[in-house]
C-alpha positions in Angstrom: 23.5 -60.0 -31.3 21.1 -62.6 -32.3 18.2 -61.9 -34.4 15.8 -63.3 -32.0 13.0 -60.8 -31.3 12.1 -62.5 -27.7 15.3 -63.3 -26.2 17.4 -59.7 -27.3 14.6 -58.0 -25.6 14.7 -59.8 -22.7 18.8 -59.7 -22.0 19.1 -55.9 -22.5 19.2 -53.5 -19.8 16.9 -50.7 -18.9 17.3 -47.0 -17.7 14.6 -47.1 -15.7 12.4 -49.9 -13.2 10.0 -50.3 -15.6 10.6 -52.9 -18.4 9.6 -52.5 -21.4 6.5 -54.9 -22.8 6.2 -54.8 -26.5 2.7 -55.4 -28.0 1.8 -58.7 -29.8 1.7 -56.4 -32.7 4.7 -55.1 -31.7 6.5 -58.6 -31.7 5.2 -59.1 -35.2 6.5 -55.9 -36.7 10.2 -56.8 -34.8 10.2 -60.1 -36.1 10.5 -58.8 -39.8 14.3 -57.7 -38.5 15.4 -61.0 -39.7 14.9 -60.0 -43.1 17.2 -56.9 -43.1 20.1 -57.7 -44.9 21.3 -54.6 -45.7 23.5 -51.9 -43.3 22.7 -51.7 -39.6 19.6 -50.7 -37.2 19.9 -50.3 -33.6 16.4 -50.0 -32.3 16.1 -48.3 -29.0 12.8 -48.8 -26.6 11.2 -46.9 -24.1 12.9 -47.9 -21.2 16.2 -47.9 -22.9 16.6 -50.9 -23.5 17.5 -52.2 -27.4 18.8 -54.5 -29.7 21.1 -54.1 -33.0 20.3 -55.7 -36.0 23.7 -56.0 -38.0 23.2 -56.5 -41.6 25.2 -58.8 -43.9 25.6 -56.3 -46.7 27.7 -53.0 -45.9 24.9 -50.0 -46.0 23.8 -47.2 -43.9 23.4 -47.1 -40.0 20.2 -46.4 -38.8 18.7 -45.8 -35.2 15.0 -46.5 -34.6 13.6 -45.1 -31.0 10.8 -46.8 -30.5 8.0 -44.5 -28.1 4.6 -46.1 -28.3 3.7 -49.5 -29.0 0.7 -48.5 -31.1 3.7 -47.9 -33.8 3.2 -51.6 -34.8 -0.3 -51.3 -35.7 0.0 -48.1 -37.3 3.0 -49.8 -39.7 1.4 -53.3 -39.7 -2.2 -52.2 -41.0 -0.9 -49.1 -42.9 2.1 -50.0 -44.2 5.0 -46.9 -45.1 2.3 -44.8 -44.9 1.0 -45.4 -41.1 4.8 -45.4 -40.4 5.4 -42.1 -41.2 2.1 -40.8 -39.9 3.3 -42.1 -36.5 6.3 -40.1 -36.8 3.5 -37.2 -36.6 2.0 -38.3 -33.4 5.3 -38.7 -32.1 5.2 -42.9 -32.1 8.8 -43.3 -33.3 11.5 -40.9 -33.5 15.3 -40.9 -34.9 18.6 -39.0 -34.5 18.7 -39.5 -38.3 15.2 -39.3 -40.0 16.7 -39.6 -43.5 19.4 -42.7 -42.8 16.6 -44.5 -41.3 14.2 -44.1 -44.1 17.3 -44.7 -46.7 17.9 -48.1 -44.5 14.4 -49.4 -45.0 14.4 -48.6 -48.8 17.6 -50.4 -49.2 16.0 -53.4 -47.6 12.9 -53.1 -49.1 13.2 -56.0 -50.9 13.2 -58.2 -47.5 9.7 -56.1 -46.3 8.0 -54.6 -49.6 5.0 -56.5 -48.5 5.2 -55.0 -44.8 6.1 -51.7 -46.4 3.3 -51.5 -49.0 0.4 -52.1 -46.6 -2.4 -54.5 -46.7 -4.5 -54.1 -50.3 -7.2 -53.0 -48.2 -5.7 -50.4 -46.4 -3.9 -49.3 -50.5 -7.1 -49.4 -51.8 -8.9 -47.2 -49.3 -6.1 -44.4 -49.9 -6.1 -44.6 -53.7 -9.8 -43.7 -52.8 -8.9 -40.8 -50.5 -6.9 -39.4 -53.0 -9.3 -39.9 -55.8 -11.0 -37.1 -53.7 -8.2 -34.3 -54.9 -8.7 -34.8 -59.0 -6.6 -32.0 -60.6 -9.5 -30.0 -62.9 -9.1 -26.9 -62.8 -11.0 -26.1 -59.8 -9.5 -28.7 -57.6 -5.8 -27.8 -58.9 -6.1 -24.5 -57.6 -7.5 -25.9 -54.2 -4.6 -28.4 -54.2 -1.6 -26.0 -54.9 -3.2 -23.6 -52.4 -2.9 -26.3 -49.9 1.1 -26.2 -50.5 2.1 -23.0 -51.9 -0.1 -20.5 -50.0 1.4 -21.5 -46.6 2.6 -17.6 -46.8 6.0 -16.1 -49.1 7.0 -15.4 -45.5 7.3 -19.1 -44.3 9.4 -19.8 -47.9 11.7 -17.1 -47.5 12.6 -18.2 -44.3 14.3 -21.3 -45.1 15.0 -21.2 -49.2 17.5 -19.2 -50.5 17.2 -15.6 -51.6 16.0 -16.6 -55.0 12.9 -18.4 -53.8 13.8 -21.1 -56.0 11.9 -24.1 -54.6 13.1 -27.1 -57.2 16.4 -28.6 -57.2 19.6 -27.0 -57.5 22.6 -28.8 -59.8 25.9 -28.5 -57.7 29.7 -28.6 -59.2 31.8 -29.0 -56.5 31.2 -30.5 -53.0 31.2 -26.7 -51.5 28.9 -24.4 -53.7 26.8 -23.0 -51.9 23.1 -23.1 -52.7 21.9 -20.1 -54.6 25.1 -20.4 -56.9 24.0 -24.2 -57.8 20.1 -23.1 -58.3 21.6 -20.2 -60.6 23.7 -23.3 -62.4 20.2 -25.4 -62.8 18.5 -21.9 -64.4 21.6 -22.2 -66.9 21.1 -25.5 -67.6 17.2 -25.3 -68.3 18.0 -22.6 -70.7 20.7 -24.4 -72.7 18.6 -27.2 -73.0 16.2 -24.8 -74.7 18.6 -23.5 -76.5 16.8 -20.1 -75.5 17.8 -17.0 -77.4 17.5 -13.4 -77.3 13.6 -12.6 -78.4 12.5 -15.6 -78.0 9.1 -15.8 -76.4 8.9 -18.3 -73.5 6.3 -19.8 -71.7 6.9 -20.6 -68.0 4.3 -23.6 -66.6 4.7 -23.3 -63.2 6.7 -20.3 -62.5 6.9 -20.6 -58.9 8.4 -17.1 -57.3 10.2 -16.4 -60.7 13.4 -17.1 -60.2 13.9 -18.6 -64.0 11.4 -16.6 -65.0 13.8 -13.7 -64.1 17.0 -15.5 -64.9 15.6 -15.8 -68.9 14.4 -12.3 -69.1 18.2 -10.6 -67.4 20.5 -12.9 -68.3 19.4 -14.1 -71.5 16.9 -11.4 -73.0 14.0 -13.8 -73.3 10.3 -12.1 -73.2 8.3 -14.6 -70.6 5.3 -15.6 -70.1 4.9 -16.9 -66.7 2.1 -19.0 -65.4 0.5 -20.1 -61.6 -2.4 -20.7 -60.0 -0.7 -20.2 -56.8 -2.5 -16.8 -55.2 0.7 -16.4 -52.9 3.6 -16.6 -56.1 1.3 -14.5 -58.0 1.4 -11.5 -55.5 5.1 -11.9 -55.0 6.1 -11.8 -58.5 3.7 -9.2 -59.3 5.4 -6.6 -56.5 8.8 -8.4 -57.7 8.9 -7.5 -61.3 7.0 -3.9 -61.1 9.8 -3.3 -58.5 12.7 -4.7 -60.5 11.4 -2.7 -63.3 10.6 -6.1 -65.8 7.2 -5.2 -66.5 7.9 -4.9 -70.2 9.7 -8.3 -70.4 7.8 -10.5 -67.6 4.1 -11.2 -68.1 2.9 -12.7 -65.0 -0.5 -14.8 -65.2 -2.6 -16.5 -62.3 -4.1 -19.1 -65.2 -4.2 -22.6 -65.6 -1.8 -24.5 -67.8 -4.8 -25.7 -69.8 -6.1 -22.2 -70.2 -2.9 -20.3 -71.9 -3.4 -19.1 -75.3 -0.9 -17.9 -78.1 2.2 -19.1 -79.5 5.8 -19.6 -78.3 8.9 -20.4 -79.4 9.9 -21.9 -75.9 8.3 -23.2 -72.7 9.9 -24.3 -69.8 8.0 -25.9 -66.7 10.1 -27.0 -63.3 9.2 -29.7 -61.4 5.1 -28.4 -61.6 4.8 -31.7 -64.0 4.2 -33.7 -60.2 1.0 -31.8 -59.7 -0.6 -32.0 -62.7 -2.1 -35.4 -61.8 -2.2 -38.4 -64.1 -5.2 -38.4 -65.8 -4.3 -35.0 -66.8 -0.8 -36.0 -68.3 -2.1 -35.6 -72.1 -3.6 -32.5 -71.5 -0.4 -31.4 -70.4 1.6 -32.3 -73.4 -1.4 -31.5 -75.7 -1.0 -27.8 -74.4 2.9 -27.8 -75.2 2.0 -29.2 -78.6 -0.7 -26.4 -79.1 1.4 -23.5 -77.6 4.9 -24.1 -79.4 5.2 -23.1 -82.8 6.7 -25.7 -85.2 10.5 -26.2 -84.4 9.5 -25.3 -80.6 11.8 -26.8 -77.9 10.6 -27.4 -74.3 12.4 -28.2 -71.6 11.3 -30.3 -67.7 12.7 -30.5 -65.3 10.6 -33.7 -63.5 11.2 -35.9 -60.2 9.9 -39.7 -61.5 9.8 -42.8 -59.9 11.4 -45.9 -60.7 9.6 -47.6 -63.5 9.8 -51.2 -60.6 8.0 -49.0 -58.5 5.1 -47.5 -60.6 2.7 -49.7 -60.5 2.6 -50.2 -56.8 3.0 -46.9 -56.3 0.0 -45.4 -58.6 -2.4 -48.2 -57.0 -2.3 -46.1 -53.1 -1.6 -43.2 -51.9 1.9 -42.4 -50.4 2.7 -39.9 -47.4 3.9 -37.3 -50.1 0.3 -37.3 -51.4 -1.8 -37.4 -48.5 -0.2 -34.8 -46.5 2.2 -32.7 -48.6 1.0 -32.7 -52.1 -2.2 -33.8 -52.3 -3.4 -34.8 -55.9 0.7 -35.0 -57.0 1.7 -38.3 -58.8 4.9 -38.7 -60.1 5.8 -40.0 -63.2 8.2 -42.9 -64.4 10.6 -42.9 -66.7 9.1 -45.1 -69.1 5.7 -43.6 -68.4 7.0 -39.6 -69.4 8.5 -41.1 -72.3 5.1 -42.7 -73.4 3.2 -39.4 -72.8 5.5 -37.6 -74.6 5.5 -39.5 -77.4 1.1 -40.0 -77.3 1.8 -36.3 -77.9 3.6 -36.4 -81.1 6.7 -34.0 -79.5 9.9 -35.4 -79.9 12.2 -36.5 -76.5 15.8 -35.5 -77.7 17.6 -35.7 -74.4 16.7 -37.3 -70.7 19.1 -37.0 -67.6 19.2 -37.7 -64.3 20.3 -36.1 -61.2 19.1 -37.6 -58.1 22.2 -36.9 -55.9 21.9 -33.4 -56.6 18.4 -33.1 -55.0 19.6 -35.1 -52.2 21.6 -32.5 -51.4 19.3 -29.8 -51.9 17.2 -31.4 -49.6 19.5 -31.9 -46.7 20.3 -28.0 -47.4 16.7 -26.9 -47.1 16.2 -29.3 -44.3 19.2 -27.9 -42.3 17.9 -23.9 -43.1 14.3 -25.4 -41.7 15.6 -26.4 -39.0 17.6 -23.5 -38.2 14.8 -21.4 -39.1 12.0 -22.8 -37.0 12.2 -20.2 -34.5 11.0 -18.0 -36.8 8.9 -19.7 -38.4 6.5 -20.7 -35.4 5.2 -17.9 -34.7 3.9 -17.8 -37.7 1.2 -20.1 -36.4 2.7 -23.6 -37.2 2.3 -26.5 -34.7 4.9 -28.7 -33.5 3.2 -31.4 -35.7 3.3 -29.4 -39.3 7.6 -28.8 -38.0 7.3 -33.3 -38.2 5.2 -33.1 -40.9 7.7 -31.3 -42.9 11.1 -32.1 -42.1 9.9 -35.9 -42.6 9.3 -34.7 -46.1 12.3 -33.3 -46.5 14.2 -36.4 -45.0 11.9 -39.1 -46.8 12.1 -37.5 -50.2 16.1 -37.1 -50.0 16.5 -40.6 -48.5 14.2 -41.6 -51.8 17.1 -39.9 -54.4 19.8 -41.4 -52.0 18.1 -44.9 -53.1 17.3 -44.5 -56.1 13.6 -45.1 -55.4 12.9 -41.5 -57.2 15.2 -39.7 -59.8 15.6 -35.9 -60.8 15.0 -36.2 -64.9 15.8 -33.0 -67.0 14.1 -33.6 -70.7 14.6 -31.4 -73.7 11.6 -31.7 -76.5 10.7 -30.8 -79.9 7.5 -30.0 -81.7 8.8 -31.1 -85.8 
């Protein structure tokens, strides 16, 4: 089909007696199809009615149904942002929320400027989120925001662990809990974390490693939130599993831990820490290990191309799933960890493997939203949150973002 916004509207049939009339804006926005070069779109609009946009590069295929013209003003003036929030409001939709957004990544190059947003419109959301500083009141208000949604709402969709970080697969059909159990391994091995040794947890989530160092390798833990929620949980968790003596759980900020240890270990909490707060962060693993120390993160950065453009706004991730999170980029942990005089002995990646944990959790959402809304969730939060699922995976499946593990040393 020809690229020619006007005349493939016009020629295609409708489903109904109404034809569709896109916006001016709405003309605007189609016009940037000519620049897709990668994969395939079929866009769909509300009187059925569409066009294909076949790519000259082999990619993904995508479907776009478009519902409301005010999509185009949403995407025009707010860029990837105001696109997904109109997914919210139910402006677009898509049989395939993650192929579409892994489509538009891939041709980012054609519509970065589109896909950015206006400066105005960046610099008005790097405002809004200068409004969620991490200190140590405003952490605690932002984790809440995430992690106190209720134990009940996790547990219905993770898997029995509660592990809530990515999971490191070995074969194309092992099954969740066995890959997060391999990623638990992995952490400690790259701690090379002994019997006796005391460990420091930054972040410990619901325990899961926490637990995993304590049984399976004899480790006595120190484990740290500021989540009220994972607090409770492991509390009951450990007095009822009888690890009081080797599982210290504290509701304390990183910045507040005192003492010495001969590991710490932190799981994707490095996102929320904020990046004015990144030396602080490696500061306190520099205090806390004793000389000889290893730490290990496990970290989800951004491609050090996209950094800059990234760290200037505010992204969908940060307004409405994690507010006052920033990721990191390679380069950019590197520096930090460095600035803190720790030495970086191994960094690896392993985007595919939360792409897949992704798609899992986004399947067991699904599956579980029955019982989840009751719970008192909205048709809205259900978009809200299985557009993060799908944006973040389609992200790894790019390459936009990355899954880092790092091992460090205090000499």
């Amino acid at each position: 089909m020809t690229n020619d916004t006007s005349s493939s509207i016009a020629t295609l049939g409708q489903r109904s007696g109404i034809t569709y009339r896109p916006s001016p804006l709405m003309r605007v926005m189609l016009s940037l199809s000519g620049r897709l070069r990668v994969g395939r779109l079929t866009i769909r609009f509300p009187d059925g009615s569409g066009r294909v946009i076949p790519g000259s590069e082999p990619g993904p295929e995508a479907v776009l149904e478009i519902r409301r013209n005010r999509l185009a003003r949403r995407f025009l003036f707010g860029g990837n942002l105001g696109f997904c929030e109109a997914y919210l409001d139910g402006d677009w939709a898509s049989p395939d929320v993650e192929a579409l957004f892994t489509y538009f990544l891939l041709n980012e190059d054609g519509i970065e400027r589109a896909m950015n947003g206006p400066s105005w419109s960046r610099g008005l959301q790097r405002l809004l989120r200068g409004l969620h500083p991490n200190n140590r009141r405003g952490a605690r208000r932002n984790i809440a925001r995430h992690y106190d949604l209720g134990n009940d709402f996790y547990a219905a969709w993770l898997d029995p662990s509660l592990t809530y970080s990515a999971a490191i697969f070995a074969a194309a059909d092992e099954d969740l809990p066995s890959a997060q159990r391999r990623k638990y391994a992995l952490m400690a091995q790259r701690l090379d974390l002994r019997p006796g040794h005391r460990l420091l947890e930054i972040g410990c989530g619901w325990g899961g490693f926490a637990r995993f160092a304590a049984t399976e390798i004899g480790a006595t833990v120190t484990a740290v939130t500021i989540s009220r929620e994972q607090y409770e949980f492991i509390k009951k968790s450990i007095y009822e599993s009888a690890l009081s003596d080797r599982i210290n759980v504290i509701l304390q900020d990183y910045r507040d831990v005192g003492g010495s240890f001969d590991r710490i270990a932190s799981i994707e909490m490095f996102e929320a820490v904020g990046e004015a707060y990144w030396p602080a962060f490696f500061a306190t693993l520099r205090r806390r290990l004793v000389p000889g120390g290893r730490a290990a993160m496990q970290v989800i950065t951004i491609a050090d191309r996209y950094f800059d453009t990234y760290r200037a706004g505010a992204d969908y991730i940060q307004k409405y799933i994690f507010p006052g999170g920033m990721l990191p980029s390679p380069s950019a942990l590197a520096g930090q960890v460095a600035a803190a005089g720790l030495r970086l002995d191994e960094m690896a990646g392993y985007g595919p493997d939360y792409a897949r944990t992704l798609r899992l959790w986004n399947g067991r959402f699904q599956s579980a939203w029955p019982a989840i809304e009751p719970m008192g969730f909205d048709l809205r939060f259900k978009r809200m949150w299985e557009q993060y699922l799908a944006y973040c995976a389609a992200g790894f499946a790019a390459g936009t973002i990355d899954l880092q593990q790092l091992s460090l040393t205090r000499d």
